[in-house]
C-alpha positions as CSV (number, residue, x, y, z in Angstrom):
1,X,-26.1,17.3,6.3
2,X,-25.5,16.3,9.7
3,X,-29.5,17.4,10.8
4,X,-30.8,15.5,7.4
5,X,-28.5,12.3,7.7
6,X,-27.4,11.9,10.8
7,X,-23.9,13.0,12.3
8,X,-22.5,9.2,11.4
9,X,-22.7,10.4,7.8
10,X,-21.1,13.4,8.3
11,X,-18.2,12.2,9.3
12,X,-18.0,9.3,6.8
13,X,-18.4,12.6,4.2
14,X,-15.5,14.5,6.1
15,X,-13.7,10.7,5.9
16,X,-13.6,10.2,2.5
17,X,-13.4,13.7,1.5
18,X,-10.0,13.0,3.6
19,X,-9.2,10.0,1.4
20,X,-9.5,11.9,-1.9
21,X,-7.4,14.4,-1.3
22,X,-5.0,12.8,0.0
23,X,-5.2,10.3,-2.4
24,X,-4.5,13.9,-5.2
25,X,-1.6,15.4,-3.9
26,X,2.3,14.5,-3.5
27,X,4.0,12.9,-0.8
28,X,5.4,16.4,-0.1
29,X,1.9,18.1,-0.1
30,X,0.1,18.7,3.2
31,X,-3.9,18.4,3.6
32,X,-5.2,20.0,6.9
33,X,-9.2,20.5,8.2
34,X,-9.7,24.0,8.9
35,X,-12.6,23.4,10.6
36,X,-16.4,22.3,9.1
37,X,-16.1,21.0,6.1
38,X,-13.2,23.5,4.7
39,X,-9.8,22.1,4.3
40,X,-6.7,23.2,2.5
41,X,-3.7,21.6,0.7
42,X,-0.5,22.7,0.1
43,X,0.8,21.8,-3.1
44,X,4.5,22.7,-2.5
45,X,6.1,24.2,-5.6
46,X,3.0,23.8,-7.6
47,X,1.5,26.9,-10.3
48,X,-1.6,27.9,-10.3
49,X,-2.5,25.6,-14.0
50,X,-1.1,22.8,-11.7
51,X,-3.5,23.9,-8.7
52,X,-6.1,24.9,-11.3
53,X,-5.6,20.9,-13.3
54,X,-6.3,19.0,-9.5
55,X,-9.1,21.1,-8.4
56,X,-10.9,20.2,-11.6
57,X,-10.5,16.5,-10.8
58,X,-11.8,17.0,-7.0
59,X,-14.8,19.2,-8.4
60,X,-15.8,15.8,-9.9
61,X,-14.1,13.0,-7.7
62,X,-15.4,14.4,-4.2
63,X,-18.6,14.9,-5.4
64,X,-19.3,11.5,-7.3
65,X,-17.8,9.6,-4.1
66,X,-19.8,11.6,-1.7
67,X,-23.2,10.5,-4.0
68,X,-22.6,7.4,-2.6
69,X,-22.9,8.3,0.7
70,X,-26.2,10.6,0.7
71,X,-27.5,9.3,-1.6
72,X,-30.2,10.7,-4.4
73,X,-31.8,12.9,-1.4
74,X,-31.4,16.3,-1.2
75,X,-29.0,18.5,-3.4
76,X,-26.3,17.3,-4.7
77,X,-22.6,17.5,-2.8
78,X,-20.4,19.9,-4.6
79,X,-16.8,21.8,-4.1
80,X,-15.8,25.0,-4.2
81,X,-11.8,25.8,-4.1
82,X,-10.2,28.8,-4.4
83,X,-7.0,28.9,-5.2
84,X,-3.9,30.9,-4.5
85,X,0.0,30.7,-5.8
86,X,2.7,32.6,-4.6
87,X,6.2,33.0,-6.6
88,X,9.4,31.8,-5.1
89,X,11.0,34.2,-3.1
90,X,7.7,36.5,-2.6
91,X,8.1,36.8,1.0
92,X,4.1,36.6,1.0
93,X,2.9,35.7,4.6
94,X,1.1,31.7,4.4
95,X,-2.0,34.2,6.5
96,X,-2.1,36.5,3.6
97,X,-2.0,33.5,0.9
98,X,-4.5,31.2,2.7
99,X,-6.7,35.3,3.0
100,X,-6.7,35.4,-0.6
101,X,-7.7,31.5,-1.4
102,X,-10.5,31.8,1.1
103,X,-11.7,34.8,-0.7
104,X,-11.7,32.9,-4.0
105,X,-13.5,30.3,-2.6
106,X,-16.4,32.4,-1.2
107,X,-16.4,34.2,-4.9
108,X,-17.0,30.8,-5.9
109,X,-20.0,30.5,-3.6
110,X,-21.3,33.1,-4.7
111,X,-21.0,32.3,-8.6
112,X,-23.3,28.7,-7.9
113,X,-21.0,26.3,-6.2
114,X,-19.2,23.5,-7.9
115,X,-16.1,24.6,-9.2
116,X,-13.0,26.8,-8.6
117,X,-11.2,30.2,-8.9
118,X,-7.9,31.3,-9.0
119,X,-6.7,34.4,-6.7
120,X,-5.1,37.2,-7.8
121,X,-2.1,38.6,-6.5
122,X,-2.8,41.4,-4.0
123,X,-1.2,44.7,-5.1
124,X,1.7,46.3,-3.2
């Protein structure tokens, strides 16, 4: 986006994509940038119908707000989340549950963009 619009409106995407999420999640939840235009939130306590219920209103929230900024050229702005739960009291590593949400979200890539996926638990 940054070589067809200009770095200015990057950022303002990166910006409100900011605003959105934050604007979806708890008090309690954190939202962090892991670089590019990949973030992650923590929805503390949350299942994965709960994760599943919020990533089907930023599949259509981020991308309607971000029209606004592009604009009708090029493709259309889209999200893909994967998603990841852990029980209470798993003991799984955050490395090992952020591993299996990134690989969720890449399986989403590759099914067309635009929505999300939710991870399975790894086997022993």
């Amino acid at each position: 986006m940054n070589d067809r619009l200009g770095h200015e409106a990057g950022d303002e995407v990166l910006q409100r994509t900011a605003m959105i999420l934050r604007s979806a999640v708890r008090p309690s939840d954190v939202i962090a940038r892991l670089g590019g235009d990949e973030f992650a939130l923590w929805l503390d306590g949350a299942d994965h119908m709960t994760a599943a219920e919020r990533a089907d209103h930023l599949c259509t929230a981020v991308p309607e707000t971000l029209r606004e900024i592009i604009g009708g050229e090029g493709p259309s702005p889209t999200l893909s989340i994967g998603i990841a739960t852990r029980e209470v009291g798993s003991g799984e590593p955050v490395d090992c549950l952020l591993r299996r949400a990134d690989q969720a979200m890449y399986q989403v890539k590759r099914q067309g963009r635009g929505h999300w996926h939710v991870a399975r638990v790894e086997g022993p």
